[in-house]
C-alpha positions in Angstrom: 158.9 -45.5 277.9 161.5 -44.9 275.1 158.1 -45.5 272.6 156.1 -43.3 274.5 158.3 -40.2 274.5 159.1 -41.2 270.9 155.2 -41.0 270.0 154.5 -37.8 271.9 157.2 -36.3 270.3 156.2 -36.3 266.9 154.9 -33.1 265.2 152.2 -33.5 262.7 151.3 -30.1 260.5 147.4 -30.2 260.1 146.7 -27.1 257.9 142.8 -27.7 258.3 142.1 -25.1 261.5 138.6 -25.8 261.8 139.7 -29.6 262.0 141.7 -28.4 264.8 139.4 -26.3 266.6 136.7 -28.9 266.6 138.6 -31.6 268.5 140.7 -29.4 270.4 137.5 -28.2 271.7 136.1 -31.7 272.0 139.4 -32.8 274.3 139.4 -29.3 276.0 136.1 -29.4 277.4 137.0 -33.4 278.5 139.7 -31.7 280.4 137.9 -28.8 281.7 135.7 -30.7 284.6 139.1 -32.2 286.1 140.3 -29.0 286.6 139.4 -28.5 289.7 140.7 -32.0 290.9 144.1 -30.9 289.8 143.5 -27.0 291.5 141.4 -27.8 294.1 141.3 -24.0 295.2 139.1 -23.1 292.5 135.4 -22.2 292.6 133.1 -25.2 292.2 130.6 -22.8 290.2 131.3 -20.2 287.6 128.7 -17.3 286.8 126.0 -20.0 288.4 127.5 -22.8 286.0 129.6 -26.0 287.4 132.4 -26.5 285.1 130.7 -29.5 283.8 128.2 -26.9 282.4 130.3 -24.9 281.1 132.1 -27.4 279.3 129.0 -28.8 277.2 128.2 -24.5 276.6 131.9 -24.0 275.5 131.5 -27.2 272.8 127.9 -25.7 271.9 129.1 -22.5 271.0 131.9 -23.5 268.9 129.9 -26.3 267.0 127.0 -23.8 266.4 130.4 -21.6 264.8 131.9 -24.7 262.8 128.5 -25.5 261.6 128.0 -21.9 259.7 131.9 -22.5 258.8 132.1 -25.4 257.1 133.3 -25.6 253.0 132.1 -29.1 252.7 128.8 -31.2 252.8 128.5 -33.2 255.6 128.3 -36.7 255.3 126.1 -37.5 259.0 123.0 -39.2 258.7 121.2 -36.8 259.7 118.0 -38.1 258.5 118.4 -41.3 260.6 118.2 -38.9 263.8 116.2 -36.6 262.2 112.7 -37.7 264.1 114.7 -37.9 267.2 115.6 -34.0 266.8 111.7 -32.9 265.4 110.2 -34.8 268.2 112.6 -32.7 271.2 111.5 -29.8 269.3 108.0 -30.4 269.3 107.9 -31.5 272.9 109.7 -28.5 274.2 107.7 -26.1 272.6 104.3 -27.9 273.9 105.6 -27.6 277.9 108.6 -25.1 277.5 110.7 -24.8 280.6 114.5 -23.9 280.9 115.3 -26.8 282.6 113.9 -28.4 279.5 115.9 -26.2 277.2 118.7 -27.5 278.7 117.8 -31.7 278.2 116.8 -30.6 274.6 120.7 -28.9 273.8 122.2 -31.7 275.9 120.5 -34.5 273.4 121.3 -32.6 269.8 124.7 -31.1 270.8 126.7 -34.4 270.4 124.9 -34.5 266.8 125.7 -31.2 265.5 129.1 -32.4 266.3 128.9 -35.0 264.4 127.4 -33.6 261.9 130.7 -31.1 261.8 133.2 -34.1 261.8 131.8 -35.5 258.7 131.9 -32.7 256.8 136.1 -32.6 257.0 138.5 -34.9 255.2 140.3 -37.4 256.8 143.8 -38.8 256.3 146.8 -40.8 258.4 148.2 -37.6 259.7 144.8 -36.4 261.0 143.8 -39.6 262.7 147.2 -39.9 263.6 147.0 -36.0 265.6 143.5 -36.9 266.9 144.7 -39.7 269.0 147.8 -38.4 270.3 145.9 -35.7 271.4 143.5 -37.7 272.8 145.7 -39.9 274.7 147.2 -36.6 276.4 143.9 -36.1 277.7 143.4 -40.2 279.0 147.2 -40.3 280.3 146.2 -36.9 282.6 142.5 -38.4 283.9 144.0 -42.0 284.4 146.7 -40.3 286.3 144.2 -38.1 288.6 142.3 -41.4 289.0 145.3 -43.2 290.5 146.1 -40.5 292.9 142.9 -39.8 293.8 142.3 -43.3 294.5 145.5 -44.1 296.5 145.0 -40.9 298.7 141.2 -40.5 299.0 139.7 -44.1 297.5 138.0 -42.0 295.2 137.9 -40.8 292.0 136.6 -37.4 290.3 133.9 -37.7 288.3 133.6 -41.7 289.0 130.6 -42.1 287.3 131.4 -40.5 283.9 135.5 -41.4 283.8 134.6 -45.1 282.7 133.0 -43.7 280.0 135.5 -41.6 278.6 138.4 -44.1 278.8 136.0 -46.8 277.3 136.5 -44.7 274.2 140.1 -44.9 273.9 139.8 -48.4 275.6 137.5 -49.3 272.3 140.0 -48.0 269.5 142.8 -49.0 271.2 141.6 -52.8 271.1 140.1 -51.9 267.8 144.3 -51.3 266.8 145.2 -54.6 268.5 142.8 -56.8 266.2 143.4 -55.5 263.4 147.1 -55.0 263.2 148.0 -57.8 266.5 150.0 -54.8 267.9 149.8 -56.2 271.5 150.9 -52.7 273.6 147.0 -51.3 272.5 145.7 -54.7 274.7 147.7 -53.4 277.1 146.4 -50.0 277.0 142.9 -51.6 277.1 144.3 -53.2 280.4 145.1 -50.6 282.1 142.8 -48.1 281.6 140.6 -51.7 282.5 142.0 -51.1 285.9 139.4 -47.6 286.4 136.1 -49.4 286.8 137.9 -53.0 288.0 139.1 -50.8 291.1 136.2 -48.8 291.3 133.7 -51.2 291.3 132.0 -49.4 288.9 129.6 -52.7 287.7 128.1 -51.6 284.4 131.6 -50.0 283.0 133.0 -53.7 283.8 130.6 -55.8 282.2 130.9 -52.8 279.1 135.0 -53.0 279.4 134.4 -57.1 279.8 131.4 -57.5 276.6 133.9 -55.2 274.0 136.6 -56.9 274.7 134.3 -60.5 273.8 132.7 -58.7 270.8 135.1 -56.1 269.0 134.0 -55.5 265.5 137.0 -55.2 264.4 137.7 -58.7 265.5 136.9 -60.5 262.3 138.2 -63.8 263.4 135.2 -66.3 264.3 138.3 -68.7 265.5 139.8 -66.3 267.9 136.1 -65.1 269.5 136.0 -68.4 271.7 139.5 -67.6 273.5 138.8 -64.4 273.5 135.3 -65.3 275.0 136.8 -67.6 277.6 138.9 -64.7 278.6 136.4 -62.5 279.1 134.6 -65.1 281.2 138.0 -65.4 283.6 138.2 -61.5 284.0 134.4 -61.5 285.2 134.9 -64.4 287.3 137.6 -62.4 289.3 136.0 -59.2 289.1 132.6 -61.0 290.3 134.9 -63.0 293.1 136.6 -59.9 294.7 135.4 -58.4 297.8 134.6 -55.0 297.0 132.0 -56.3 293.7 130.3 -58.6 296.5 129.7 -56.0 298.9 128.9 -53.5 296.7 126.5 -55.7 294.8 124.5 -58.0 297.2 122.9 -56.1 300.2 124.1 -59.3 302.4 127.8 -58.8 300.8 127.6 -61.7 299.7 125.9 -63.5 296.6 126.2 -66.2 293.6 126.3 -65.3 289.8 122.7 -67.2 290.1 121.8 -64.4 292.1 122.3 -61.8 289.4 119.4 -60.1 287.4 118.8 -58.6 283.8 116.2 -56.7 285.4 118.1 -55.4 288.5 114.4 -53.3 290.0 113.2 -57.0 291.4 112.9 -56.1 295.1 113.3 -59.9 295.3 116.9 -60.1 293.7 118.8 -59.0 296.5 120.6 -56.5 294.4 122.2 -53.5 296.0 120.8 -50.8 292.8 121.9 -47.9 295.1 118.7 -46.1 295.1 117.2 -47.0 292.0 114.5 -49.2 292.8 112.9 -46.4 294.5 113.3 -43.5 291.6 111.8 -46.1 289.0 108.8 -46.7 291.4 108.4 -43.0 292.0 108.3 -42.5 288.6 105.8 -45.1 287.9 102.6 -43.1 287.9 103.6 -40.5 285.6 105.0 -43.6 283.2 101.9 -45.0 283.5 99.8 -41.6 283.2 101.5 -40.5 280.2 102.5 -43.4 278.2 103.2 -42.3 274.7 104.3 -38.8 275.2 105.5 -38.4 278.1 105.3 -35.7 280.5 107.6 -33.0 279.0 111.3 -32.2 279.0 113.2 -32.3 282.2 109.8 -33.4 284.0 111.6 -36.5 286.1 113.4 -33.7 288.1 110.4 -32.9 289.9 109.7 -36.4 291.0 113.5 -37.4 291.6 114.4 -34.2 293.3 111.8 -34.7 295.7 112.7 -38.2 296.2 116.2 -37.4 296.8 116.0 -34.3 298.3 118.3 -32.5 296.4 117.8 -29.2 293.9 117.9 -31.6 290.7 118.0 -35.8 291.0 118.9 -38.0 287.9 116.9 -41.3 286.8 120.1 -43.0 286.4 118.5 -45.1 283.2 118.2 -43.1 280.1 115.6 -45.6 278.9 113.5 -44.9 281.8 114.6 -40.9 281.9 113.3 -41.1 277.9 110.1 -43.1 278.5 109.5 -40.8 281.7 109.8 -37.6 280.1 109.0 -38.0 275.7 106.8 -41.3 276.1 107.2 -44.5 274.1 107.0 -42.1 270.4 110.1 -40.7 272.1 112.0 -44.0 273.3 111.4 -45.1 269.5 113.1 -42.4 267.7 115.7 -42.6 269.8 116.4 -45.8 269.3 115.7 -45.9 265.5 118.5 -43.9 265.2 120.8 -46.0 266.7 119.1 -48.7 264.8 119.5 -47.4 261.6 122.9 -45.9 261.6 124.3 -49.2 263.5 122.7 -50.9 259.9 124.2 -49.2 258.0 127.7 -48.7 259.4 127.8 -52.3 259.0 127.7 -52.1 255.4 130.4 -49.7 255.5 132.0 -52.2 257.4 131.6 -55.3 255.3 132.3 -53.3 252.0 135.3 -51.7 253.1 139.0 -53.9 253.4 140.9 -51.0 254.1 142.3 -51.7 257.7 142.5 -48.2 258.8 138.7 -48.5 258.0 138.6 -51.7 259.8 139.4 -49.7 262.9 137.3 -47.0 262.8 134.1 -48.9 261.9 134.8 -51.8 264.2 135.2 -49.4 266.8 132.6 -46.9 266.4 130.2 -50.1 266.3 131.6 -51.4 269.6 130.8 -48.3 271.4 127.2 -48.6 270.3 126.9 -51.7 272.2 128.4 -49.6 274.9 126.1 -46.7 274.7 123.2 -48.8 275.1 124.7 -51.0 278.1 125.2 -47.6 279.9 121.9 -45.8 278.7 120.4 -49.0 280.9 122.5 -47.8 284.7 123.2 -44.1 284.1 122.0 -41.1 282.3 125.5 -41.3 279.4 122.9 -38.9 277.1 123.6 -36.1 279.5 127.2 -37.1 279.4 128.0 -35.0 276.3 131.7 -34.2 277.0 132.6 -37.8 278.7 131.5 -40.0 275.5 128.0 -39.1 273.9 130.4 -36.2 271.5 133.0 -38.7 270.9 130.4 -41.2 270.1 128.9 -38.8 267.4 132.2 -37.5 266.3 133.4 -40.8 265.5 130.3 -41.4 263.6 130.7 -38.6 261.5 134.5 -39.8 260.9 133.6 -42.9 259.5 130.8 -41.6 257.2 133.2 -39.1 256.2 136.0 -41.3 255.6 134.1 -44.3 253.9 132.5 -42.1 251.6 135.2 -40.0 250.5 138.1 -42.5 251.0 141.4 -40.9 252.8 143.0 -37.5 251.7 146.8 -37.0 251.7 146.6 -34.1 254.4 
């Protein structure tokens, strides 16, 4: 406790107020959806906007500001996602709609952001302000989690909390490897506790597969406990009551009985509805197969299917496919492809351990991203991880190419 008050209370002077303005926003806007967990008396909607929405507007409009602001050249790859961002354009102004607008923001905002990061320096006391401000924000949602859970059994914003403490789960293991300080496993540990107790199954196996495959765990030796591990803590997770019933429509199933491809009506898989969104989206795949049907277009099918104003595919792959075609699902992913590539090389060039951190860790979320594009809709998620994700992208190009300042 003595360290924690000890860390929080440390000042650090950061004369760069564009710096700050970026990533308070960014940590701001986190906040913002909680709010109303923590005051429950306030409006659900806001001028016709959930606070969700008005979050992602609220990080728009300041990046779009930063963006004309900034003194230096970014360092992003922009032209790795550069295709990605030309296609949306194209396809949105082939079958405008303002449903589609708002898909098309959604998927650039979180690269404008990162395009913003990388144009700042970056040195100890910036990294150092960026995650004690962070870890304000993930001591404040773990918090509302455990008292949400003890009194209700649930938690606000289930789906999209994993997410956002996977990102400080990442870096914090990301600390432990590097420099063996063991209170960041612990950290990992608890915020571990969130999906474990939730029983939210892709955030495990994502929690469960970084802690295996850390980049910055350069050890080959230490990968096979560390592996073994990993293999204990999904044995118990898989064991426990609440995985089985939630998982297997009989509550009750063997690891045998698990699936990569979780739609086989066969497997005995509980996919909470989404064996029947990716067969209702079927035709138009299958109509439409390299172009897709237009922006936002699955909400037609899916809200029909679910009854509801607006219905998610809950699998960006298929949301993607659905909606831009395969020449859509490709640029997306080349981006990932490319800039994962190439981080790497910043990683295996660089010996700085600082360095060690932030690329090890930015290439562990990746693995992440994609694990969570396959159960939920994460690309929507721009406040939860997909800005952080981009941010942190735009920190390490940033820092590998122009080393760290003083300031």
């Amino acid at each position: 406790m003595e360290q924690l008050i000890t860390f929080f209370s440390i000042r650090t002077e950061i004369p760069d107020k564009n710096f700050k303005l970026l990533f308070n926003t960014l940590f701001f806007c986190s906040f913002l959806p909680y709010l109303t967990s923590i005051i429950p008396i306030l409006p659900g909607l806001f001028f016709g906007f959930n606070w969700t929405g008005i979050s992602w507007i609220i990080c728009l409009l300041v990046s779009i500001y930063l963006l004309f602001s900034m003194s230096d050249r970014p360092m992003f790859p922009l032209v790795n996602w550069i295709f990605w961002i030309l296609y949306l354009i194209i396809a949105l102004s082939v079958d405008f709609s303002i449903i589609g607008l708002q898909l098309t923001i959604q998927y650039v905002l979180p690269i404008i952001i990162g395009i913003v990061a990388s144009s700042f320096t970056y040195s100890w006391p910036k990294l150092f302000w960026m995650f004690q401000q962070f870890a304000r924000l993930i001591i404040i949602v773990f918090l509302l989690f455990v008292v949400y859970k003890v009194l209700t059994g649930y938690s606000p914003h289930m789906a999209s909390t994993p997410m956002l403490l996977y990102v400080m789960a990442t870096v914090s293991l990301g600390v432990y490897y590097v420099f063996g300080d063991k209170k960041y496993l612990i950290i990992f540990l608890i915020l571990f506790l969130m999906p474990f107790l939730s029983v939210t199954r892709m955030a495990i196996l994502v929690f469960v597969s970084s802690f295996v495959i850390h980049f910055s765990n350069e050890s080959i030796s230490s990968k096979i406990p560390y592996a073994l591990l990993g293999l204990v803590m999904f044995a118990i997770v898989f064991s426990s009551e609440s995985f089985q019933k939630k998982t297997f429509y009989d509550g009750k199933g063997e690891i045998s009985d698990l699936s990569i491809n979780y739609y086989e009506s066969s497997s005995g898989l509980n996919t909470n509805g989404r064996t029947a969104w990716q067969l209702g989206l079927e035709p138009g795949l299958a109509k439409n197969p390299i172009f897709g049907n237009g922006p936002r277009s699955d909400n037609a099918v899916l809200s029909e299917l679910a009854g509801e104003d607006s219905a998610e595919a809950h699998n960006d792959y298929l949301s993607v496919r659905y909606n831009y075609g395969w020449l859509g699902l490709i640029c997306l992913l080349a981006g990932f492809a490319v800039t994962f590539i190439q981080l790497m090389k910043f990683y295996i060039q660089d010996t700085i351990p600082l360095f060690k951190v932030l690329i090890g860790s930015t290439l562990t979320l990746f693995v992440g991203f994609l694990f969570f594009m396959y159960s939920d809709n994460i690309l929507k998620y721009t406040i939860f991880f997909p800005n952080y994700f981009f941010a942190m992208i735009g920190i390490t190009y940033s820092a590998s190419k122009r080393g760290l300042a003083y300031l």
